[in-house]
N, C-alpha and C positions, 0 to 999 in steps of 0.2 A: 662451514655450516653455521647459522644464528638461524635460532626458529625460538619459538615464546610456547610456553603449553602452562595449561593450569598445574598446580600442585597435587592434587584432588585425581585428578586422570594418570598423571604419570606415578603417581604413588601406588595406586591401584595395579596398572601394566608391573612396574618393578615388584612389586610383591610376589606376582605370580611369576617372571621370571628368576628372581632368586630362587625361587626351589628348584626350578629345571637346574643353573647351574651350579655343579657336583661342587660337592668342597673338597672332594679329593677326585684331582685332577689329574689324569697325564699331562697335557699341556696348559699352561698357565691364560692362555687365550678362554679358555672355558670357562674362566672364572669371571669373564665379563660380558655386559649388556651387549648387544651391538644395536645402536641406534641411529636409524637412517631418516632424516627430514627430507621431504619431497611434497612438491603441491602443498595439500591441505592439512597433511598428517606428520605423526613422528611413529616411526616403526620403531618397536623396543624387541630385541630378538634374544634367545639364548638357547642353549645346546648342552648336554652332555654324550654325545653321539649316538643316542639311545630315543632320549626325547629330546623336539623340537619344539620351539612356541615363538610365534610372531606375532605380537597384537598391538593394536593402532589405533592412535589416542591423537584424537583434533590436537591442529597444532598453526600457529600461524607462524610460516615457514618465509623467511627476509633472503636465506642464499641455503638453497639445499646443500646438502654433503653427507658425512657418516662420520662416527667413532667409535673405537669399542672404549667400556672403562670398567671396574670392577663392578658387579652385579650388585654385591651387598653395601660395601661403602657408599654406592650410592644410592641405592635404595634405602640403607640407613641416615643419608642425609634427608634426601626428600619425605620421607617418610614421618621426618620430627620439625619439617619448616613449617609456619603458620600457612592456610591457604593464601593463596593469590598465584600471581604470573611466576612464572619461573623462566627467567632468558639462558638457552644455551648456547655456548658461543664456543666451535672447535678449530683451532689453528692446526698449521702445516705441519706440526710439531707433537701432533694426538696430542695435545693437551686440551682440558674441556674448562671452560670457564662457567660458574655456572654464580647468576644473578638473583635474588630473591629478598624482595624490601630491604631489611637493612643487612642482610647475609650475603658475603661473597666465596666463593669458594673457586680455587683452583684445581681441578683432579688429573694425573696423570694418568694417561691411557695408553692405549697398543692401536695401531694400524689397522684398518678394517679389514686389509690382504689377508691381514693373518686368520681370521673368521674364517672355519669352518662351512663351505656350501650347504645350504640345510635343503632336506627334501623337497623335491619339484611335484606339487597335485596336477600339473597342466593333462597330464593323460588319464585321470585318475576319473573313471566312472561316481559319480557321489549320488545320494539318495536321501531325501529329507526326513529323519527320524523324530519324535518327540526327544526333548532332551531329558525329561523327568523318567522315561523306561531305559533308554541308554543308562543313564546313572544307574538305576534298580538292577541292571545287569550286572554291571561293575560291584555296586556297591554291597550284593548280597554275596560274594566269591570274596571277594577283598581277603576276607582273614583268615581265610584256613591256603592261601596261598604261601609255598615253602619261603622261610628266609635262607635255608643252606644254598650259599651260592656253590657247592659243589654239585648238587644236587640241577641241575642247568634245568632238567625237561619239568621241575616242579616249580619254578619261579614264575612261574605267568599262572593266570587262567584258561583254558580252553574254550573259544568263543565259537558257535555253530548257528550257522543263519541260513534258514531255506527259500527265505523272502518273504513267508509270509509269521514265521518263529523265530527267535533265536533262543542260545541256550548257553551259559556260562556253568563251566567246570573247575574247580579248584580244588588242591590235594595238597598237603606234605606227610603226607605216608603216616599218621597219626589219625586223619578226618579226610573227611573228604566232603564238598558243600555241588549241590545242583543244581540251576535254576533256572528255569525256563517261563515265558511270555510270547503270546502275540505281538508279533514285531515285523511291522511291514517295512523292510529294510533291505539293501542289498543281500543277494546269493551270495554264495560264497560257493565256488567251488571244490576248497577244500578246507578245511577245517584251519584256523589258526590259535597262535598262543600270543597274549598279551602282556607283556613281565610288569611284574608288582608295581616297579615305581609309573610307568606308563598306565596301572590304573588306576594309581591314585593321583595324578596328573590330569589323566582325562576326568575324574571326578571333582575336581577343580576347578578347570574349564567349567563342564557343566552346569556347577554353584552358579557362576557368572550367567548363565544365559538364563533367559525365559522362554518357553514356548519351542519354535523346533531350531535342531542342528542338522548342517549338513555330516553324513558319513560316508566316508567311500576306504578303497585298500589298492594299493598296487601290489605288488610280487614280494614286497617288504616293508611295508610300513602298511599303520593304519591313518587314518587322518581321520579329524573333527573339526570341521569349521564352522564359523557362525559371520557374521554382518563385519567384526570388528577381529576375531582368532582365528586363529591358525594354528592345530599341532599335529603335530606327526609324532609316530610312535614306532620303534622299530621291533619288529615281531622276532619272536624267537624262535629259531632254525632247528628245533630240535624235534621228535616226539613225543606227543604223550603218553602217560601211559593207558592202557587197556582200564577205564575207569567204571565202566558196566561190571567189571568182574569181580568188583568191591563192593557191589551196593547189595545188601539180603535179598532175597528172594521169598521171602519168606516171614511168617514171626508166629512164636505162640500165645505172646503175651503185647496185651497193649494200655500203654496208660493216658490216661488223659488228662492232664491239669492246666491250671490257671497259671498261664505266662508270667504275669507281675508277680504273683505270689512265688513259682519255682525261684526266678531269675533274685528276686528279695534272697532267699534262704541260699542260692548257691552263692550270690556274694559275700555274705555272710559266711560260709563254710570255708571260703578261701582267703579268710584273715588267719585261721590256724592252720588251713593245709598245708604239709609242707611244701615249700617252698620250690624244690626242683621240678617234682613231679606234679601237686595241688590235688592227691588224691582225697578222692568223698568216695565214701562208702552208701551205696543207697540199697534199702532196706523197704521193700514194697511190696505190702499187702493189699487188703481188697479195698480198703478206705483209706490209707495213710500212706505216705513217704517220708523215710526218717533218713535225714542224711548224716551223715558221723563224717565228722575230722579230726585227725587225731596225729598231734605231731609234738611226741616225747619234749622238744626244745620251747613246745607254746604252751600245750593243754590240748581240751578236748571240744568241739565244737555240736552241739546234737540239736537238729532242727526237723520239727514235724510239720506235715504240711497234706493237707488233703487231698484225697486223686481217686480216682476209678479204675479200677484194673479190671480187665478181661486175661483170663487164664489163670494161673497159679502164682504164689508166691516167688519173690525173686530176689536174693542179695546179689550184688555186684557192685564195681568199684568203676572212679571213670575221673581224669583230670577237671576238676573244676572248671575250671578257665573254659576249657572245648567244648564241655558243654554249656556254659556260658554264652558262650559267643553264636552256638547253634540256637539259642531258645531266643537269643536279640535278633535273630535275623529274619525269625517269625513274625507276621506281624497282625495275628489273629489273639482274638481274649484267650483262646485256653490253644494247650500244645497236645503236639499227641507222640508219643514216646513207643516206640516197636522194640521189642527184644524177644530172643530166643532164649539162651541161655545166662550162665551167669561169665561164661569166656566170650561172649559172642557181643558183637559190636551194639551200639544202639542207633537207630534210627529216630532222630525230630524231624515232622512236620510241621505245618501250622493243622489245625484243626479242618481250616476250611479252608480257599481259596486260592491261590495260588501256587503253582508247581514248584514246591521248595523241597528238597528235603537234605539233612545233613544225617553223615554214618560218622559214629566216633565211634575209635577201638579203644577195647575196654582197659581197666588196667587189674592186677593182680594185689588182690587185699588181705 
């Protein structure tokens, strides 16, 4: 293999392939690029058997071939060369040569045999979605997705598409986030699960594009392709759980404040909260919401802040952070806040427009 590619393009490709492959490896193959020159292009590939990513960067290609080489060493070299040409050059030997104005570098590599087959889309139905609502799917579920990898059926989000809606679910038994859009996109016949690091993966990809992506799903992956990527994602086999049977049905009390201003005073409250849990204490009458933190090792933290209540007074306690991250995912000037009780969950909306809503269960204060 000798192909020539800009610095600038293949810097770009290696970037996004370093994160697909894992640092912790079952096999040491995983930890490298696989780069295949052919025709016009250089294909940069990588894998950690979960996600896939091939993307192809003009290349003017003198004798096609492949190599694999470390992901990050080399992305760490290209990554700090001045722009221009970069010539690669792979002998019989996986060793990669690699030329760049006054930098030569030699890298050892592994066998292309040894690469992992990655996902074949050749039967795969696809369907041209905006890339900008795919993300908003992804990207409004994202954080109340479980990190316990014990916990298998709460590591994804739950993706539901009827063809002319879809709908993203995510839970780790703490919160739960729902978001639904108009989305003229593939059916689905049944419902699937997308694991965390695949959706922040496919929210990456999506950075990169403009305007629409292709999506489609076979029996076990999802995939996302556009003109220049290719990723595949492989779904998780598990169930989910019953996530309708979490959300209130109901509220007595509703409040309604100003986003910027809540989201000011909660991060604020979670410089003293403690630490494990990050509880705030909220204290809401008919005009005000006064949050308290209070963590014997810090001090005491007390912020007031303006709101509108419908029904009666309400103390209750709730981890900062969660409702944090429910009130950023809003993205209307004021929120609207449902509670029953002072044990019972809370419900954020946005105020107005789109079908969001997050349930965080409360804590005891």
């Amino acid at each position: 293999m000798q192909t020539t590619v800009e610095q600038s393009h293949l810097s770009s490709a290696l970037g996004l392939a370093q994160t697909v492959a894992p640092l912790r490896r079952i096999k040491p193959i995983l930890a490298n690029v696989f780069l295949q020159a052919d025709g016009d292009h250089l294909r940069c590939s990588a894998t950690d058997l979960i996600v896939s990513l091939t993307e192809r960067v003009p290349a003017s290609v003198k004798t096609g071939g492949s190599i694999t080489v470390n992901a990050r060493d080399f992305n760490g070299i290209i990554r700090n060369l001045p722009g221009g040409a970069c010539v690669l050059k792979a002998d019989a030997n996986h060793n990669l040569e690699l030329k760049a104005t006054a930098a030569r570098f030699n890298l050892v590599g592994m066998s292309e045999a040894d690469f992992p087959s990655l996902p074949d889309p050749k039967a795969v139905e696809f369907s041209t979605v905006p890339a900008h609502l795919l993300s908003d799917l992804i990207q409004k579920t994202t954080f109340s997705v479980s990190d316990d990898e014990a916990r298998v059926n709460l590591n994804g989000a739950l993706l539901q598409s009827d063809g002319s809606h879809a709908s993203t679910v995510s839970t780790d038994g703490h919160r739960l986030t729902f978001f639904k859009l108009p989305f003229a996109g593939p059916k689905l016949a049944k419902d699937v699960i997308i694991p965390r690091k695949g959706m922040v993966e496919i929210r990456k990809v999506l950075e990169r594009v403009s305007g629409d992506v292709e999506l489609g799903f076979s029996k076990d992956h999802v995939f996302v392709r556009s003109e220049a990527l290719l990723l595949s994602v492989k779904l998780n086999d598990v169930a989910f759980p019953p996530y309708a049977q979490v959300i209130p049905k109901g509220h007595s009390r509703v409040v309604l404040v100003d986003r910027e201003h809540l989201l000011a005073n909660l991060r604020l409250a979670q410089q003293l909260a403690p630490e494990r849990a990050s509880t705030v204490k909220l204290e809401i009458s008919a005009e005000e919401m006064v949050l308290t933190a209070d963590n014997p090792d810090k001090g005491v933290a007390e912020l007031k802040l303006p709101v509108t209540l419908e029904g009666e007074p309400l103390v209750t306690g709730f981890n900062a952070s969660y409702l944090t991250e429910a009130v950023e995912a809003c993205d209307t000037e004021q929120v609207r806040m449902e509670f029953q009780g002072e044990l019972d969950p809370c419900v954020v909306r946005p105020s107005e427009g789109p079908e969001l809503l997050a349930v965080v269960m409360p804590m005891r204060i």
